[in-house]
TIDO-340991 format. One record per atom (N, C-alpha, C): x, y, z; residue in one letter; residue number from 0. Coordinates in nm, 2 decimals, padded with zeros to 4 digits. Layout:
% TIDO-340991
+--------+--------+--------+---------+-----+
:     xx :     yy :     zz : residuo : num :
+--------+--------+--------+---------+-----+
:      X :      Y :      Z :       a : NUM :
...
+--------+--------+--------+---------+-----+
//
This chain:
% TIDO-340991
+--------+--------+--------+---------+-----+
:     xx :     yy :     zz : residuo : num :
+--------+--------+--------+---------+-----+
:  15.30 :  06.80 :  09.77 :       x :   0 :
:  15.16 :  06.77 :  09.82 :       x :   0 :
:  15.06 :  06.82 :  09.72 :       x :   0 :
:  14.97 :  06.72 :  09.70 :       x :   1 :
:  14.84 :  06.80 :  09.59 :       x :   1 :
:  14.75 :  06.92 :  09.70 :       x :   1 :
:  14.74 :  06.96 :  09.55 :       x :   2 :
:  14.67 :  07.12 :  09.58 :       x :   2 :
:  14.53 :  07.11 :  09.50 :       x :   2 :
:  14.47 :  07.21 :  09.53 :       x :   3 :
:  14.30 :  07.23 :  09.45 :       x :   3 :
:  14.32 :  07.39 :  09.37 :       x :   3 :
:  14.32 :  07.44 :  09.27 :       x :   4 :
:  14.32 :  07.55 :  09.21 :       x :   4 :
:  14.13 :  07.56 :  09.16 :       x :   4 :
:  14.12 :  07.69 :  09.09 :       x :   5 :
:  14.15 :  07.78 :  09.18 :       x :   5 :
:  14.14 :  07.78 :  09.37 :       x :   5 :
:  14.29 :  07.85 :  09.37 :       x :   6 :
:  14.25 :  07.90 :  09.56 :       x :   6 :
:  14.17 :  08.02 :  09.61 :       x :   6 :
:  14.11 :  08.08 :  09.46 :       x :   7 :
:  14.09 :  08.22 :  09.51 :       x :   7 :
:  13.98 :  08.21 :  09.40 :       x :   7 :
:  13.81 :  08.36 :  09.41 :       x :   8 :
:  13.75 :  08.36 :  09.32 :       x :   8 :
:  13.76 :  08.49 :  09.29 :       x :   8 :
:  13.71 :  08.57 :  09.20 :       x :   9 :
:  13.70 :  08.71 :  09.20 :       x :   9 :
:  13.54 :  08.71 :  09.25 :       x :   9 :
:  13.51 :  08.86 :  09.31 :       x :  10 :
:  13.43 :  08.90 :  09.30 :       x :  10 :
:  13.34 :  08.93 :  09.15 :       x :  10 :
:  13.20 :  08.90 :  09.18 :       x :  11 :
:  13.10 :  08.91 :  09.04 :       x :  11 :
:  12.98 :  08.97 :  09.08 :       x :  11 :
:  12.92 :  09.00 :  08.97 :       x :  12 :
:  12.78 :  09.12 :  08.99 :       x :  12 :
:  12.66 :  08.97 :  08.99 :       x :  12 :
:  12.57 :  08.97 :  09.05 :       x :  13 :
:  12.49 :  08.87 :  09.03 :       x :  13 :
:  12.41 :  08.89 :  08.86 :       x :  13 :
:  12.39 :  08.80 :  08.83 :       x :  14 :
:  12.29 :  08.78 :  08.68 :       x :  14 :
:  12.42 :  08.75 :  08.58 :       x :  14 :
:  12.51 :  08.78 :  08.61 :       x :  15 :
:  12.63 :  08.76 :  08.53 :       x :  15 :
:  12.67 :  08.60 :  08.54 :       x :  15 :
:  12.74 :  08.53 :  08.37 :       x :  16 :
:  12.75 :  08.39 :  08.38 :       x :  16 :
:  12.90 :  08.40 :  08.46 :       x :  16 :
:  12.87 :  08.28 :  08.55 :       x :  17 :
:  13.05 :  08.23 :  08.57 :       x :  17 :
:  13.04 :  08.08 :  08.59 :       x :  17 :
:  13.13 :  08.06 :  08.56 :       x :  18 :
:  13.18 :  07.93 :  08.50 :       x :  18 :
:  13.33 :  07.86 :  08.58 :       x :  18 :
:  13.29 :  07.80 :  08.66 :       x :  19 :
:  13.43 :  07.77 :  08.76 :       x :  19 :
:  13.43 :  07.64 :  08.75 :       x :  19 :
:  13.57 :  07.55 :  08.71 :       x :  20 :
:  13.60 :  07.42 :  08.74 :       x :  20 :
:  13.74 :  07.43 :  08.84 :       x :  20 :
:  13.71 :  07.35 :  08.90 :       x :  21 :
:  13.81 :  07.33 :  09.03 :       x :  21 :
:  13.90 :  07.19 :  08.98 :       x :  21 :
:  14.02 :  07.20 :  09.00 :       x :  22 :
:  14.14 :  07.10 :  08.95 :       x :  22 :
:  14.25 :  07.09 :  09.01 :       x :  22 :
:  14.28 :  06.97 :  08.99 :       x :  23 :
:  14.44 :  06.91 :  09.12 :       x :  23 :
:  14.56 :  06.97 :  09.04 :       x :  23 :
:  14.62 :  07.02 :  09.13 :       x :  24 :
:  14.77 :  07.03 :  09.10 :       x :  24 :
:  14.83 :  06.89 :  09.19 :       x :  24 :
:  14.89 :  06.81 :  09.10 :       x :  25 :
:  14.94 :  06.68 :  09.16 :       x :  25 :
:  15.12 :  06.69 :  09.10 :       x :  25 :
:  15.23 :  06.62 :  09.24 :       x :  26 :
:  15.35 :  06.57 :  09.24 :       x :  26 :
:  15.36 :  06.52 :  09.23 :       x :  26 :
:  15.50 :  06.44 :  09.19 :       x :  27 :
:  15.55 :  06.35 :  09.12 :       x :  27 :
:  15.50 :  06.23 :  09.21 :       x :  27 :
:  15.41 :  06.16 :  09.19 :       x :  28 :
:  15.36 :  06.01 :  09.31 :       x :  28 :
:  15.28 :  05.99 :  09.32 :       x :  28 :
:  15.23 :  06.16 :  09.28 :       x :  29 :
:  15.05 :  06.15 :  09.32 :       x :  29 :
:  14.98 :  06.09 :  09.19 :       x :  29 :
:  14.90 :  06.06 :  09.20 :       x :  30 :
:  14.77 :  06.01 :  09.12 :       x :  30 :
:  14.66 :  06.04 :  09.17 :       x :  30 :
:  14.53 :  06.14 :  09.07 :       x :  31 :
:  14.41 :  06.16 :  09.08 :       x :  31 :
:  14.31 :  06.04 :  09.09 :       x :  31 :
:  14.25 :  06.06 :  09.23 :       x :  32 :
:  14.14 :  05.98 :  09.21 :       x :  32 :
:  14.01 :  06.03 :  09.19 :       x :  32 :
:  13.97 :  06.15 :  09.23 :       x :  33 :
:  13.87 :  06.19 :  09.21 :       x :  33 :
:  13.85 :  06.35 :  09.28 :       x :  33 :
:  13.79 :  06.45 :  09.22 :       x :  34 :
:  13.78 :  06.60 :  09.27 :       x :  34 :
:  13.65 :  06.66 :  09.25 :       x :  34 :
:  13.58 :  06.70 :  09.35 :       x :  35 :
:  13.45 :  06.74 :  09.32 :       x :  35 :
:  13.41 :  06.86 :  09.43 :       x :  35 :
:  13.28 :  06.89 :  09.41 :       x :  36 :
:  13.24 :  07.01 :  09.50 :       x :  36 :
:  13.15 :  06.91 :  09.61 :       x :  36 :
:  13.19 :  06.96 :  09.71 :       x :  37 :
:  13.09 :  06.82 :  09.83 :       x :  37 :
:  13.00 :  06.90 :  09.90 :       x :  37 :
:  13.02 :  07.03 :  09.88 :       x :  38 :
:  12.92 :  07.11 :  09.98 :       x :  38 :
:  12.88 :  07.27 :  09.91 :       x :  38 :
:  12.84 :  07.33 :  09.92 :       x :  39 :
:  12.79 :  07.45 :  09.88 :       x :  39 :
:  12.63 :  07.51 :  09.91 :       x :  39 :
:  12.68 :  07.64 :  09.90 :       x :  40 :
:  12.54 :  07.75 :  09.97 :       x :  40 :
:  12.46 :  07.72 :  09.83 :       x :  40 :
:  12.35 :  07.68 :  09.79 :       x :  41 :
:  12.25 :  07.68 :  09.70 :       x :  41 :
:  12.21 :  07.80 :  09.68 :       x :  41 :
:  12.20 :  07.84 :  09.54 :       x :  42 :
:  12.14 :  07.94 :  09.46 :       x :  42 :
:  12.06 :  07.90 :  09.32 :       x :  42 :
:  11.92 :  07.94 :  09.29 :       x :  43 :
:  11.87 :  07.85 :  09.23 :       x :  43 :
:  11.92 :  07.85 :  09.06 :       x :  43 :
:  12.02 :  07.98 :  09.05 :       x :  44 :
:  12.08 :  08.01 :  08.89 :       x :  44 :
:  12.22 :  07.95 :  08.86 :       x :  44 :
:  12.25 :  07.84 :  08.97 :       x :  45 :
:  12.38 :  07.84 :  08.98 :       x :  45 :
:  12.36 :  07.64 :  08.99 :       x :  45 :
:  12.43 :  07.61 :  08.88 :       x :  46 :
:  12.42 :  07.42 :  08.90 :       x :  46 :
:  12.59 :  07.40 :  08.90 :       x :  46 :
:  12.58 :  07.25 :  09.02 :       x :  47 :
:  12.67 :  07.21 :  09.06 :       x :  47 :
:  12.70 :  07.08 :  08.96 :       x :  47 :
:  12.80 :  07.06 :  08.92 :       x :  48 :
:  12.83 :  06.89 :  08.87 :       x :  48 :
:  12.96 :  06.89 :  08.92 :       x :  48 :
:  12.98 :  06.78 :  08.99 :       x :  49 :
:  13.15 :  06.73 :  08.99 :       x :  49 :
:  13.20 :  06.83 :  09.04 :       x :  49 :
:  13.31 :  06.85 :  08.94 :       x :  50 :
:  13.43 :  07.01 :  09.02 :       x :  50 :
:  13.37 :  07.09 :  08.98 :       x :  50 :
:  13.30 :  07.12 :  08.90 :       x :  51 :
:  13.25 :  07.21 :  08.85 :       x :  51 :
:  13.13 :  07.32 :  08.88 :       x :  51 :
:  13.11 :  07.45 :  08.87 :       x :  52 :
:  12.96 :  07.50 :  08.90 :       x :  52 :
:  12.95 :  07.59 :  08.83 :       x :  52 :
:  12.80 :  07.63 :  08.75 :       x :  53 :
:  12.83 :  07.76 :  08.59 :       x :  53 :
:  12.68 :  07.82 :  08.68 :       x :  53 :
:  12.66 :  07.91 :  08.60 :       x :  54 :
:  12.52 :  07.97 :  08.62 :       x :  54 :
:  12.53 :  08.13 :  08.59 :       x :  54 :
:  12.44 :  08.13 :  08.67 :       x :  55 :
:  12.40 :  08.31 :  08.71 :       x :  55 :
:  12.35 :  08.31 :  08.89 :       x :  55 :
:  12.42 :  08.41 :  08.89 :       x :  56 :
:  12.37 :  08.40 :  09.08 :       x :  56 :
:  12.24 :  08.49 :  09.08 :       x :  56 :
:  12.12 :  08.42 :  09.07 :       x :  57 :
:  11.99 :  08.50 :  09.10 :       x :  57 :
:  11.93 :  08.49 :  09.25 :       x :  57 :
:  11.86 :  08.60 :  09.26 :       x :  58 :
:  11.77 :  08.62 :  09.38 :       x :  58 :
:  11.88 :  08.54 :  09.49 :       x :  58 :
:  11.97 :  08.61 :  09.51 :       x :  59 :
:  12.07 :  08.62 :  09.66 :       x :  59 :
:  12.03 :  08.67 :  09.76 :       x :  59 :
:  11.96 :  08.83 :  09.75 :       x :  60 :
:  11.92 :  08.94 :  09.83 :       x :  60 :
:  11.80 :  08.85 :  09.90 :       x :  60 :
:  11.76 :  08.89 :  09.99 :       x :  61 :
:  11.62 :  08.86 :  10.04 :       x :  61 :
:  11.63 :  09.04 :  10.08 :       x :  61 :
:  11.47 :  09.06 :  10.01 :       x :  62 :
:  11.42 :  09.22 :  10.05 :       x :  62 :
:  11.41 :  09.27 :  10.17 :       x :  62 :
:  11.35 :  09.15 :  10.28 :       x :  63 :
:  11.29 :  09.16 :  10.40 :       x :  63 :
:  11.17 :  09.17 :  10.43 :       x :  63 :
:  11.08 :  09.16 :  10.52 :       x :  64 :
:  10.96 :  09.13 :  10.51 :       x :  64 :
:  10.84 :  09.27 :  10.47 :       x :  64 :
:  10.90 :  09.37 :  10.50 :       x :  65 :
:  10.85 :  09.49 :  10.49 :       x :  65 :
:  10.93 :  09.58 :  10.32 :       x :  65 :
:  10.93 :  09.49 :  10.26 :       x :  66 :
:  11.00 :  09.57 :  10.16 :       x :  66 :
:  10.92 :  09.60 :  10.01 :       x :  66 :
:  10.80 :  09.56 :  10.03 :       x :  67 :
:  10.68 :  09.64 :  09.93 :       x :  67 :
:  10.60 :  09.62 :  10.00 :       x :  67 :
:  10.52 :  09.79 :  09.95 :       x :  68 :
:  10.36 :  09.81 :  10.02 :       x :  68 :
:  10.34 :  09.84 :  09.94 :       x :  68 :
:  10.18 :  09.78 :  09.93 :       x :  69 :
:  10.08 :  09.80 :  09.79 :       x :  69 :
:  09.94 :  09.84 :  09.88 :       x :  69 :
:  09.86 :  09.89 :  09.81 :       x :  70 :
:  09.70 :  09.90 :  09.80 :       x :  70 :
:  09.61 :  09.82 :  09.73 :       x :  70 :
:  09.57 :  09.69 :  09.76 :       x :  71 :
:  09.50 :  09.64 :  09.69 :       x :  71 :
:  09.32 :  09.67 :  09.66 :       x :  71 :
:  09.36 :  09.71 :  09.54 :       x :  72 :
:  09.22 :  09.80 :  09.48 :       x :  72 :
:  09.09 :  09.72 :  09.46 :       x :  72 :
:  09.09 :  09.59 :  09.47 :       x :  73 :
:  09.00 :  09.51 :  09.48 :       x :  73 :
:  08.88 :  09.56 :  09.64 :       x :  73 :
:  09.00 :  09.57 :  09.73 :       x :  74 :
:  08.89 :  09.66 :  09.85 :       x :  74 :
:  08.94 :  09.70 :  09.88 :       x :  74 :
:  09.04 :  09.84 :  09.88 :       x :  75 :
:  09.12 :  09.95 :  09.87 :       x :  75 :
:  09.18 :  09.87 :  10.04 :       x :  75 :
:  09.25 :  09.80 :  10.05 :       x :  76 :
:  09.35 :  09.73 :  10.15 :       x :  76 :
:  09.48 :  09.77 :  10.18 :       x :  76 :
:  09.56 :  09.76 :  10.25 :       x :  77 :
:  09.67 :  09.80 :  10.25 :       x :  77 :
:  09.77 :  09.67 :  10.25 :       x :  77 :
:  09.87 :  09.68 :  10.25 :       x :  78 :
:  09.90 :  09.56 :  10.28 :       x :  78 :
:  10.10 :  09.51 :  10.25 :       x :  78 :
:  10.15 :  09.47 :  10.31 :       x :  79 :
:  10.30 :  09.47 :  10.32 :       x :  79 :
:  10.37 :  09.35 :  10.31 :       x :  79 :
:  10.45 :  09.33 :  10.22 :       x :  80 :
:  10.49 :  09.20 :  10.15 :       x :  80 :
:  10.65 :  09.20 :  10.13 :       x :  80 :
:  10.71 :  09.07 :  10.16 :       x :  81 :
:  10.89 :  09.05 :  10.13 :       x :  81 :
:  10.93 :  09.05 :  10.00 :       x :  81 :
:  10.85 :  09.04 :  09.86 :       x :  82 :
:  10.91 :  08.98 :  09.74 :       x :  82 :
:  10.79 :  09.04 :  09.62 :       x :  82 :
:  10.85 :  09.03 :  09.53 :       x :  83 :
:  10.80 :  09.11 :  09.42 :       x :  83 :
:  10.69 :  08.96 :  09.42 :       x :  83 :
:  10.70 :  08.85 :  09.41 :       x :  84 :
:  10.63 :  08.70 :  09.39 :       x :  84 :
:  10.47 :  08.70 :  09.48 :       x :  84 :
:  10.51 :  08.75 :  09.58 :       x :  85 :
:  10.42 :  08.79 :  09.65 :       x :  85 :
:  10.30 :  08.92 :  09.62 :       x :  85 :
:  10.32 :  08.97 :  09.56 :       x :  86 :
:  10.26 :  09.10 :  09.54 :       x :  86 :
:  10.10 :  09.04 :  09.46 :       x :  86 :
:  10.00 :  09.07 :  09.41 :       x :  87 :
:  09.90 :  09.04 :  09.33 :       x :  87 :
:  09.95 :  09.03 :  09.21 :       x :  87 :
:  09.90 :  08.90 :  09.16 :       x :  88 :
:  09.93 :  08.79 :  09.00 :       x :  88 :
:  09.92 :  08.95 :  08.94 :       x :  88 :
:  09.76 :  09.01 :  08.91 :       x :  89 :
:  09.74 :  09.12 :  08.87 :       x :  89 :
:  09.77 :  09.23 :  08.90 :       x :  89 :
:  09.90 :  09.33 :  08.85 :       x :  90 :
:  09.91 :  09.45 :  08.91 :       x :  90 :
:  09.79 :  09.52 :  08.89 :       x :  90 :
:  09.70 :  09.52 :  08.81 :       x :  91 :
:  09.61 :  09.62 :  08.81 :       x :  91 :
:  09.54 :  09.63 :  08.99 :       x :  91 :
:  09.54 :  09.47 :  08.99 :       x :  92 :
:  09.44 :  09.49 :  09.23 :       x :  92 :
:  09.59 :  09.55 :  09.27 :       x :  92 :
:  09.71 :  09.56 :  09.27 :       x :  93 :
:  09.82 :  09.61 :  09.35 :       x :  93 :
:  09.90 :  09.72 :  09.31 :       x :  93 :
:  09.87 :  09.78 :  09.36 :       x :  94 :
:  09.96 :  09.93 :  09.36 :       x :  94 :
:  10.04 :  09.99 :  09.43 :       x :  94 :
:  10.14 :  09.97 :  09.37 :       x :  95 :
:  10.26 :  09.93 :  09.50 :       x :  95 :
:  10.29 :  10.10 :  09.52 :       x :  95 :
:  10.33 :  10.13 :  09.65 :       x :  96 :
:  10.35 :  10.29 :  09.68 :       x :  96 :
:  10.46 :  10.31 :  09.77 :       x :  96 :
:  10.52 :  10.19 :  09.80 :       x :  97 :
:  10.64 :  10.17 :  09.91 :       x :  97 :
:  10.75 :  10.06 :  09.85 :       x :  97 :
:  10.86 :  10.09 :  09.75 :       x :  98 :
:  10.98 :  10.00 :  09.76 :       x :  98 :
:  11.13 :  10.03 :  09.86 :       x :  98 :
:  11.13 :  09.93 :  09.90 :       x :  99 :
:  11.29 :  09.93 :  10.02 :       x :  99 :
:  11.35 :  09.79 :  09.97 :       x :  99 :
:  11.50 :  09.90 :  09.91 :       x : 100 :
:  11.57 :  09.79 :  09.88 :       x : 100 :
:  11.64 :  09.76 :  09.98 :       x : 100 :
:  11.73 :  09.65 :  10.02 :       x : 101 :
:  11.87 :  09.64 :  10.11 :       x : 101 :
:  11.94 :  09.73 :  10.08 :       x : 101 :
:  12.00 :  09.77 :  10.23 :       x : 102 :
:  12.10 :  09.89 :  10.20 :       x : 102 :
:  12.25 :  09.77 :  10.17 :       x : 102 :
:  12.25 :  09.72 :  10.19 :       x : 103 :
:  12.40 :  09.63 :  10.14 :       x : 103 :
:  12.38 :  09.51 :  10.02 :       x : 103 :
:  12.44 :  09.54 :  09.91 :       x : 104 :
:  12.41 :  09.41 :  09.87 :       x : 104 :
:  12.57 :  09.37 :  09.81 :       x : 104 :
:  12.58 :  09.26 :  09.92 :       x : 105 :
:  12.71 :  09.24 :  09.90 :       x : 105 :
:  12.69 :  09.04 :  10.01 :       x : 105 :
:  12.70 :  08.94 :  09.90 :       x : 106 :
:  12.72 :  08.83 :  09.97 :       x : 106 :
:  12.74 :  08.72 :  09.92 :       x : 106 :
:  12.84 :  08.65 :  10.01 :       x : 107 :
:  12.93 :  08.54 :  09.97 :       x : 107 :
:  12.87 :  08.39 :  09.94 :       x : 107 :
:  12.90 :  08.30 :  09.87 :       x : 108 :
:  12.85 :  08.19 :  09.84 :       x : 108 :
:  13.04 :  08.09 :  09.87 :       x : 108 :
:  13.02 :  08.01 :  09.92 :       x : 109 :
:  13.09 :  07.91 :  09.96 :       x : 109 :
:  13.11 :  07.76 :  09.87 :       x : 109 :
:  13.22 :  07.68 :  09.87 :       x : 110 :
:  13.22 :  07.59 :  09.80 :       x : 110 :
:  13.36 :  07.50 :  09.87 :       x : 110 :
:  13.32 :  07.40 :  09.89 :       x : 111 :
:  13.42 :  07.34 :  09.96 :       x : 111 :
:  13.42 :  07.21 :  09.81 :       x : 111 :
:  13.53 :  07.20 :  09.84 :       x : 112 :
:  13.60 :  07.08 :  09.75 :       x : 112 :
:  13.72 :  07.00 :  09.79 :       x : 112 :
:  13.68 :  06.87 :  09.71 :       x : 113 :
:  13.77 :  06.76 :  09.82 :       x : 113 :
:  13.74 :  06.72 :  09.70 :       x : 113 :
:  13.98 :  06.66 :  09.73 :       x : 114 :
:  14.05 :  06.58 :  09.61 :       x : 114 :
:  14.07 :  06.43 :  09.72 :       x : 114 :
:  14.02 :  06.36 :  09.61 :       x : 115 :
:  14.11 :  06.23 :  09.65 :       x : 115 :
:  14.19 :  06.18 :  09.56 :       x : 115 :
:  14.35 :  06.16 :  09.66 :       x : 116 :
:  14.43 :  06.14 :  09.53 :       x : 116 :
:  14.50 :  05.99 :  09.62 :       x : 116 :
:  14.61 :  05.93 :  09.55 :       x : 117 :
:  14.67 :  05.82 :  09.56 :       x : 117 :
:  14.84 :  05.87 :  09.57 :       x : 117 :
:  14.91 :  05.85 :  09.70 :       x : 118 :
:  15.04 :  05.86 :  09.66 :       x : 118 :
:  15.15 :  05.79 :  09.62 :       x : 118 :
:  15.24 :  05.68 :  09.60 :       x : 119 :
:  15.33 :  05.63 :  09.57 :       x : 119 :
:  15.47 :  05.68 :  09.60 :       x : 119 :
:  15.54 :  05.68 :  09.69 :       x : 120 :
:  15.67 :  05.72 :  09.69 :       x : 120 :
:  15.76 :  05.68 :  09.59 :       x : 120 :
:  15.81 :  05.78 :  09.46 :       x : 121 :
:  15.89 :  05.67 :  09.36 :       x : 121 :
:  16.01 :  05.62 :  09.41 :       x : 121 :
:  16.05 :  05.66 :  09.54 :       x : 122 :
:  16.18 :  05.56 :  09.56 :       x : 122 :
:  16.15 :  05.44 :  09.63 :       x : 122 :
:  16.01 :  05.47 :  09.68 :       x : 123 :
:  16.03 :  05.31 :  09.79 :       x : 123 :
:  15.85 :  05.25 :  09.69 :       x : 123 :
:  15.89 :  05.21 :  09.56 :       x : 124 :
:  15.74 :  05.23 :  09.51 :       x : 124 :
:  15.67 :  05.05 :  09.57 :       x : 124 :
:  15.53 :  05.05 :  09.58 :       x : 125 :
:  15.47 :  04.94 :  09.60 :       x : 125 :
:  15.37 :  04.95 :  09.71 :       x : 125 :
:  15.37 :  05.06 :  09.75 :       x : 126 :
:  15.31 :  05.10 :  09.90 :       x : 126 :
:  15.24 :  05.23 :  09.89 :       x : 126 :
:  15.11 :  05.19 :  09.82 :       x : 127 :
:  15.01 :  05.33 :  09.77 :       x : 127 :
:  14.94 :  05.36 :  09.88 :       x : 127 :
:  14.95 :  05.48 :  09.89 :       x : 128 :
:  14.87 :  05.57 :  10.01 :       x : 128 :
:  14.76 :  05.62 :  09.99 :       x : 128 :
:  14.68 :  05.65 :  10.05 :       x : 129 :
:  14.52 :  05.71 :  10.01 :       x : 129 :
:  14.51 :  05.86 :  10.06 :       x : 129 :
:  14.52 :  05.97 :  10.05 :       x : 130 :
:  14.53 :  06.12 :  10.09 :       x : 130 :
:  14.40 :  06.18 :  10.02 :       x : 130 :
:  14.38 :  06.28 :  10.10 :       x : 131 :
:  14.24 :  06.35 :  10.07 :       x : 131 :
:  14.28 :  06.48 :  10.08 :       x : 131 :
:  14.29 :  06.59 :  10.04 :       x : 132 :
:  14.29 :  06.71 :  10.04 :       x : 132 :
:  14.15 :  06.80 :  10.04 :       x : 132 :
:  14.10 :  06.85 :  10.14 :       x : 133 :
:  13.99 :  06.97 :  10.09 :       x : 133 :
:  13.99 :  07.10 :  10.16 :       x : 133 :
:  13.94 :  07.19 :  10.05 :       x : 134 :
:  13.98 :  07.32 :  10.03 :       x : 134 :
:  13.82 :  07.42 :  10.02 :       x : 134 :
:  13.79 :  07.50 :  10.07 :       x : 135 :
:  13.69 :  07.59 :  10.09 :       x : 135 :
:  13.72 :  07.75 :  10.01 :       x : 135 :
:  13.66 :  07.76 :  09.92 :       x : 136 :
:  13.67 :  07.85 :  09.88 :       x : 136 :
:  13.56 :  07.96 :  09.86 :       x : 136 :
:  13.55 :  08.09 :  09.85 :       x : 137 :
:  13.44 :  08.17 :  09.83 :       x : 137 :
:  13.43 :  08.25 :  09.78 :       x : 137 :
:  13.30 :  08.30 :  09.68 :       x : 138 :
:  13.33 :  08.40 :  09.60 :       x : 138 :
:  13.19 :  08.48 :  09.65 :       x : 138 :
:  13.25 :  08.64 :  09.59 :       x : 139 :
:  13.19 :  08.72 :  09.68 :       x : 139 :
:  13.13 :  08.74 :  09.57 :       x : 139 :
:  12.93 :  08.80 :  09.59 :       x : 140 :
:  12.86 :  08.84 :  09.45 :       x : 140 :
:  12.78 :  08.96 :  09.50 :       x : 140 :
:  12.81 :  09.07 :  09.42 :       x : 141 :
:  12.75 :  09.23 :  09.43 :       x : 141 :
:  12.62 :  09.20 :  09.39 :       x : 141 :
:  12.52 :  09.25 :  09.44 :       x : 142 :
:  12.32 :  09.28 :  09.36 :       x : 142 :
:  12.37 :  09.37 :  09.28 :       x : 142 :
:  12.30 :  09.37 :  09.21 :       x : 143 :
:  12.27 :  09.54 :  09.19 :       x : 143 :
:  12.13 :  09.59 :  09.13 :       x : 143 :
:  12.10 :  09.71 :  09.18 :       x : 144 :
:  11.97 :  09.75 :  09.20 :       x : 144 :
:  11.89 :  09.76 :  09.05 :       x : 144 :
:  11.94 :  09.80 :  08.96 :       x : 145 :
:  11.86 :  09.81 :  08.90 :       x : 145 :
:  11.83 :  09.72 :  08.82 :       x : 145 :
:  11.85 :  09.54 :  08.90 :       x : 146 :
:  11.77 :  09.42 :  08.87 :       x : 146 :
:  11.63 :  09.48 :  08.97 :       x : 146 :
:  11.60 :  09.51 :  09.11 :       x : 147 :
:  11.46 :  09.52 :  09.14 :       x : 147 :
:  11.40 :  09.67 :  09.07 :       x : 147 :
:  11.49 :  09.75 :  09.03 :       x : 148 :
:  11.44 :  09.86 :  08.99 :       x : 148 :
:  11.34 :  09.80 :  08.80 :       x : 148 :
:  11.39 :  09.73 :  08.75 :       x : 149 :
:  11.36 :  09.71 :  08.63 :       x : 149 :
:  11.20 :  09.59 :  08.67 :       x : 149 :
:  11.18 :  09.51 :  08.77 :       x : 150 :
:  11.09 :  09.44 :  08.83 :       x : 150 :
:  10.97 :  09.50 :  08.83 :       x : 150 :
:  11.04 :  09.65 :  08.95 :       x : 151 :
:  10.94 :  09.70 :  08.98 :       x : 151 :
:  10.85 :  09.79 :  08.88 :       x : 151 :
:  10.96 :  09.82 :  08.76 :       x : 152 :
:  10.89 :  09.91 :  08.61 :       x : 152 :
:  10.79 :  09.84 :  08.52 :       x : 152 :
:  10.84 :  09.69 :  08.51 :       x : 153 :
:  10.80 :  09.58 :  08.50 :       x : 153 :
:  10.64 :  09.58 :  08.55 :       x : 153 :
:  10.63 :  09.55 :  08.68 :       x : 154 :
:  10.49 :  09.52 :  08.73 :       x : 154 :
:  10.41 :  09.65 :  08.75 :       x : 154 :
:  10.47 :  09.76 :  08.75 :       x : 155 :
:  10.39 :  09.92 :  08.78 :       x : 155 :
:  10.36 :  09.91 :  08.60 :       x : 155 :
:  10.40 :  09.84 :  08.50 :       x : 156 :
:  10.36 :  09.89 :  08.36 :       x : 156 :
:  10.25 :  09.77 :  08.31 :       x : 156 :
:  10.25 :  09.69 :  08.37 :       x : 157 :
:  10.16 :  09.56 :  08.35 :       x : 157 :
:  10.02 :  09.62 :  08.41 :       x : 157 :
:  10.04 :  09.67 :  08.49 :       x : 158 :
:  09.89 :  09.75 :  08.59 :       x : 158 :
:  09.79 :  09.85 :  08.49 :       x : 158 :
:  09.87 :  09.92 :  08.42 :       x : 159 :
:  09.84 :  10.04 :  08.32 :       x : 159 :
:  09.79 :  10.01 :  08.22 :       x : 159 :
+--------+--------+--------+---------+-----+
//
């Protein structure tokens, strides 16, 4: 019976490239008709073609809604925001005085794939069969901090 490889991913650090094609293991009868990725969790560093999906896993984490507080100096405000995107275009009005990162950063991205293949029994041949195989696979992807720690050095040095 056809199979889909890989059945397994490793775990990866997000920002890191990976490059995964998915392929039939086919028996003696079978014939490929076609193998692709039909479903998956969207990440905006990561593109899908066919069996295939390459990228970088960016912006996975969500901070949370409370995970920078700044002062904006324009009229000394206070004010609490989920994303570095959010903060003032100009650090110089934002001065951030409160970062909270996730205490876990650890999360899976999903990918289901489906083979359509053709079978043929070679002893009784003339009588093609249509079979579908699909397989769910997931790979696990670590954050790690000092992608928001370098953000935050980033926009605290733009201010200055």
């Amino acid at each position: 019976m056809a199979s889909i490889i890989p059945e397994t991913l490793d775990e990866t650090p997000e920002t890191v490239n990976v490059d995964v094609t998915f392929t039939a293991v086919l028996d003696e009868g079978e014939t490929l008709d076609d193998i692709s990725i039909t479903s998956h969790r969207e990440n905006v560093g990561i593109t899908v073609t066919g069996a295939r999906f390459y990228g970088q896993y960016i912006d996975s984490f969500d901070l949370g809604p409370n995970a920078l507080k700044y002062r904006d100096t324009r009229d000394n405000s206070y004010h609490t925001v989920g994303s570095f995107a959010e903060l003032p275009a100009d650090p110089k009005n934002g001065h951030v005085y409160r970062f909270q990162a996730p205490s876990e950063l650890i999360t899976t991205y999903s990918y289901t794939v489906t083979l359509n293949y053709t079978y043929e029994d070679p002893l009784v041949p003339g009588n093609p069969e249509k079979k579908q195989v699909v397989s769910t696979v997931t790979q696990t992807v670590a954050g790690k901090y000092d992608t928001w720690a370098k953000q935050l050095r980033d926009y605290i040095a733009l201010g200055n």
